[in-house]
Each structure stands twice: as C-alpha cells, then as structure tokens.
C-alpha positions in Angstrom: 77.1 24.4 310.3 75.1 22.9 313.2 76.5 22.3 316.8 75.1 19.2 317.9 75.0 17.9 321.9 76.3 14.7 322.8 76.7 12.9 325.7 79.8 9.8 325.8 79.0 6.7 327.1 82.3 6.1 328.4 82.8 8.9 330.9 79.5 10.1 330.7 81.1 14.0 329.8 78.6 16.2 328.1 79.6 18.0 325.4 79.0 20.3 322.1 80.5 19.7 318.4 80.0 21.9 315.7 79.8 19.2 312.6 80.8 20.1 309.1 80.2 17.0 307.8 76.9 14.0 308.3 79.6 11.8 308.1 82.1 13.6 310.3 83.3 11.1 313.7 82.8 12.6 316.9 84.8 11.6 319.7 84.5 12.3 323.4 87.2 15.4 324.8 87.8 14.3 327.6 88.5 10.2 327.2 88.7 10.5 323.4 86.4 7.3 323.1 84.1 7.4 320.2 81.6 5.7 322.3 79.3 8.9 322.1 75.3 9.8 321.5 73.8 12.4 320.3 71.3 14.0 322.5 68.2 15.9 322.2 68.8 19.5 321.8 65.7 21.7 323.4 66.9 24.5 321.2 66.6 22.2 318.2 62.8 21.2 318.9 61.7 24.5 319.4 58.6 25.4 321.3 57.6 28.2 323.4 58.3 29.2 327.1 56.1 30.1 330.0 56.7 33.6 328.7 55.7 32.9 325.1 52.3 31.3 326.0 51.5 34.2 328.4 52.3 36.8 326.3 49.9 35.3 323.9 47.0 35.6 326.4 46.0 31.8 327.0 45.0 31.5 330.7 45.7 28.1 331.0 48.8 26.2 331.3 50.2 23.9 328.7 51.7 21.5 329.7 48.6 20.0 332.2 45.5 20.8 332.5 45.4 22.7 335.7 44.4 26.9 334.5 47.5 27.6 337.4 50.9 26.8 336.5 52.4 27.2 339.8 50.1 24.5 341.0 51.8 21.6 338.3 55.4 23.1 337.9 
C-alpha cells in the first residue's frame, strides 16, 4: 500500500495519502476539495545522494560537470 504526495489546487496544502485502491478519490484535508495533484515523490525516483556517489569513489560531481561540488551546489 503506497503513500502518495499530493499537493491541492485549491488551498495549495501539501499533503500524504496512503491509497488502497488506483481508483481510490483523494481529497484535500484541509478544504476537502478534490481539486488535488499528485506530485513527484523523490523517494519514489530513487537515486543516490552526495554521500552515495562519494562513498563509491567518483571524484567528480554529478550533477555538473565541475570535479568540486561545493563550487555548483
């Protein structure tokens, strides 16, 4: 049973919902409008940290091209 992010359109609340169902209808907590979208969940699209790609030795970062993180971050 996945919790999903969404984000209403109404209110603009962000919030978490823990679906049971694909065809389940989420509505917003705080308004109750079902005006809502589901958002992007960084846990859900996986991908290392910082402190993954270091530990695995690479001396450049990964997200630019620079070889010093602290100089694009």
């Amino acid at each position: 049973m996945p919790i999903y992010e969404y984000r209403c359109n109404k209110c603009k609340e962000e919030f978490e919902k823990l679906i049971f169902s694909t065809s389940a209808a989420v509505c917003c907590p705080k308004c109750s409008s079902d005006k809502v979208i589901k958002k992007m969940s960084l846990f859900g699209m996986g991908g290392g940290s910082k402190a993954d790609s270091a530990s695995a030795g690479t001396s450049s970062c990964s997200g630019c091209a620079s070889t010093n993180c602290s100089t694009c971050h």
